[in-house]
C-alpha positions in Angstrom: 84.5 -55.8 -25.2 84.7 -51.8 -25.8 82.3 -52.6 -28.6 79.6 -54.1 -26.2 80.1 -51.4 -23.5 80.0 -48.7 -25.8 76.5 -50.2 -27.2 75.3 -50.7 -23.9 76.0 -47.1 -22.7 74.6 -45.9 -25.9 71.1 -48.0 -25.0 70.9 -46.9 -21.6 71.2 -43.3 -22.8 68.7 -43.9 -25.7 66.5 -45.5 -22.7 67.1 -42.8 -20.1 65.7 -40.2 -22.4 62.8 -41.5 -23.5 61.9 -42.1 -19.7 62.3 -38.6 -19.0 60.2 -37.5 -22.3 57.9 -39.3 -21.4 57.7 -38.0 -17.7 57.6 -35.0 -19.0 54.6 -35.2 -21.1 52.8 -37.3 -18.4 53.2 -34.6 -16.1 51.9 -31.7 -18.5 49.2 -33.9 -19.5 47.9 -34.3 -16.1 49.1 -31.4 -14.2 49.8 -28.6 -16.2 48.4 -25.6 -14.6 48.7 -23.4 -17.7 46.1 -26.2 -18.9 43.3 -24.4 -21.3 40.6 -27.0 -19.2 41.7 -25.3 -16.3 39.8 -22.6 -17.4 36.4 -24.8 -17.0 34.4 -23.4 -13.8 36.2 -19.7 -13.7 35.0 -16.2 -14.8 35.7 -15.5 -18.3 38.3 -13.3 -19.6 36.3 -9.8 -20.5 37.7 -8.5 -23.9 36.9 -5.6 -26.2 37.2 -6.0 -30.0 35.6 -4.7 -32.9 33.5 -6.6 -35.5 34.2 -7.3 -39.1 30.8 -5.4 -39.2 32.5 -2.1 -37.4 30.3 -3.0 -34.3 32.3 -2.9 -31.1 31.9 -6.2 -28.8 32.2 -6.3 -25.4 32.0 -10.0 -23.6 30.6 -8.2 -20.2 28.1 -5.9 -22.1 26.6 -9.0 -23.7 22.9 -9.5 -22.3 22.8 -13.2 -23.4 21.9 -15.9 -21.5 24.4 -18.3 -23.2 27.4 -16.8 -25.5 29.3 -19.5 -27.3 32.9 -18.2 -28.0 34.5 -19.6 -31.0 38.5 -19.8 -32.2 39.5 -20.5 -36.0 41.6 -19.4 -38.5 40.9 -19.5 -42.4 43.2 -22.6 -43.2 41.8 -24.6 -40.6 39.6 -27.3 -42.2 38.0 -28.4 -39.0 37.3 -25.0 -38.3 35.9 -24.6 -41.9 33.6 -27.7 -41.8 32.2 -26.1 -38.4 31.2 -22.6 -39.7 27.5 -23.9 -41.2 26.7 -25.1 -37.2 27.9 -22.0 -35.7 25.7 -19.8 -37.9 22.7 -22.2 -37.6 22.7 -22.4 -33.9 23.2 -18.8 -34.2 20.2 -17.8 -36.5 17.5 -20.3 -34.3 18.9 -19.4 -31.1 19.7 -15.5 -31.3 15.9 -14.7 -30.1 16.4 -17.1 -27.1 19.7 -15.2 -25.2 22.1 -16.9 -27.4 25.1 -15.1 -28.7 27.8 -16.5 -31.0 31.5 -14.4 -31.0 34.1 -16.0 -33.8 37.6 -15.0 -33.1 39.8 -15.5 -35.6 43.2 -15.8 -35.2 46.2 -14.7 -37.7 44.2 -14.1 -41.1 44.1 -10.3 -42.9 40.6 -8.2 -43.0 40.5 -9.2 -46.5 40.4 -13.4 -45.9 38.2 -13.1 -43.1 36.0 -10.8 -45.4 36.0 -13.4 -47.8 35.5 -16.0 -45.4 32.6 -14.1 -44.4 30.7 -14.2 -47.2 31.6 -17.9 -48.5 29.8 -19.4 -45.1 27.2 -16.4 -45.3 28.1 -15.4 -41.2 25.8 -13.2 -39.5 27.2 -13.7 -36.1 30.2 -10.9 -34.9 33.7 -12.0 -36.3 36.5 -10.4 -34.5 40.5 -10.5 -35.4 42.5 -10.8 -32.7 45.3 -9.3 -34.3 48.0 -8.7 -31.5 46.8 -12.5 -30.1 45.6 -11.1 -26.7 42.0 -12.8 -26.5 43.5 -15.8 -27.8 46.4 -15.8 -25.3 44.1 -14.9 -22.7 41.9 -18.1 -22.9 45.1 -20.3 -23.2 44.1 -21.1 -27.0 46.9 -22.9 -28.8 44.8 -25.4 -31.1 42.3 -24.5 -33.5 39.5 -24.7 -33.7 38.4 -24.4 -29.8 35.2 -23.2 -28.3 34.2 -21.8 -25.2 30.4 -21.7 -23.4 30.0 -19.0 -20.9 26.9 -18.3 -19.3 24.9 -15.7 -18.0 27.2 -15.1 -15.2 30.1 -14.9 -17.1 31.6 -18.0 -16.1 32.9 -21.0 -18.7 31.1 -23.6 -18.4 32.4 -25.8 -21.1 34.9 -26.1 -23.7 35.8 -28.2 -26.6 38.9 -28.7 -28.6 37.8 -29.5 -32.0 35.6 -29.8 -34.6 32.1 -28.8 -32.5 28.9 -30.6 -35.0 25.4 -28.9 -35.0 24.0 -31.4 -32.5 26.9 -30.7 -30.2 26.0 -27.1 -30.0 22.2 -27.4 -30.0 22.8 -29.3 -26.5 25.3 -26.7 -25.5 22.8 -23.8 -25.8 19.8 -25.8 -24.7 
């Protein structure tokens, strides 16, 4: 008899946490205000960083119509896979108010370098080395993107890999 009530106890433990686990991710699912797509709809976060190209970027100074904000990190492979898109939309777009700003996140000046040159970038690349700008837009996956128009308000975001076509509607 101990044997079943200790089994049963045991069980109902087992049972009540998983309820409240699950509760809990239910509720930061759906109502998390610290939510990154809370951000959708609301001004932008200004920051100031300098390039890999020693060329200080400003989000407010930008006179673009569209600037497409971009997180990744070297060892990301859905972040590497996306580069070739970035600097495509980039190139046919830059003529037509588009900007693109890459912020990486954690690598050294000599990876990024090298990251650099392997995808051929011509867009700015910043480090966010003390995590601010990162922290600021509420980034804790990589790779994530931002869309902020002309007013300097987000008007999309994307958590993931982001494909050529998927930006060429973004910017168009």
């Amino acid at each position: 008899m101990k044997k079943k009530r200790k089994r049963l106890v045991f069980r109902v433990g087992i049972l009540s946490i998983m309820f409240l686990m699950t509760t809990y991710a239910l509720y930061n699912l759906l109502v998390d205000n610290n939510s990154i797509n809370m951000l959708v709809g609301k001004p932008a976060t200004n920051f100031v960083g300098n390039s890999m190209n020693d060329e200080v970027i400003e989000l407010n100074q930008l006179k673009a119509n569209k600037t497409v904000i971009n997180f990744w990190a070297s060892w990301c492979e859905p972040c590497k896979r996306e580069m070739p898109a970035f600097e495509e939309i980039y190139q046919s777009n830059k003529n037509n108010g588009v900007s693109v700003i890459s912020i990486n996140v954690g690598d050294s000046n000599l990876v990024v370098n090298q990251f650099i040159k392997k995808y051929n970038l011509s867009f700015p690349v910043i480090i966010d080395n003390d995590s601010s700008i990162r922290q600021s837009y509420k980034v804790d996956r990589l790779p994530v993107s931002f869309l902020v128009n002309s007013n300097g308000v987000i008007e999309k975001l994307y958590e993931g890999e982001l494909t050529e076509e998927m930006l060429e509607e973004w910017v168009n």
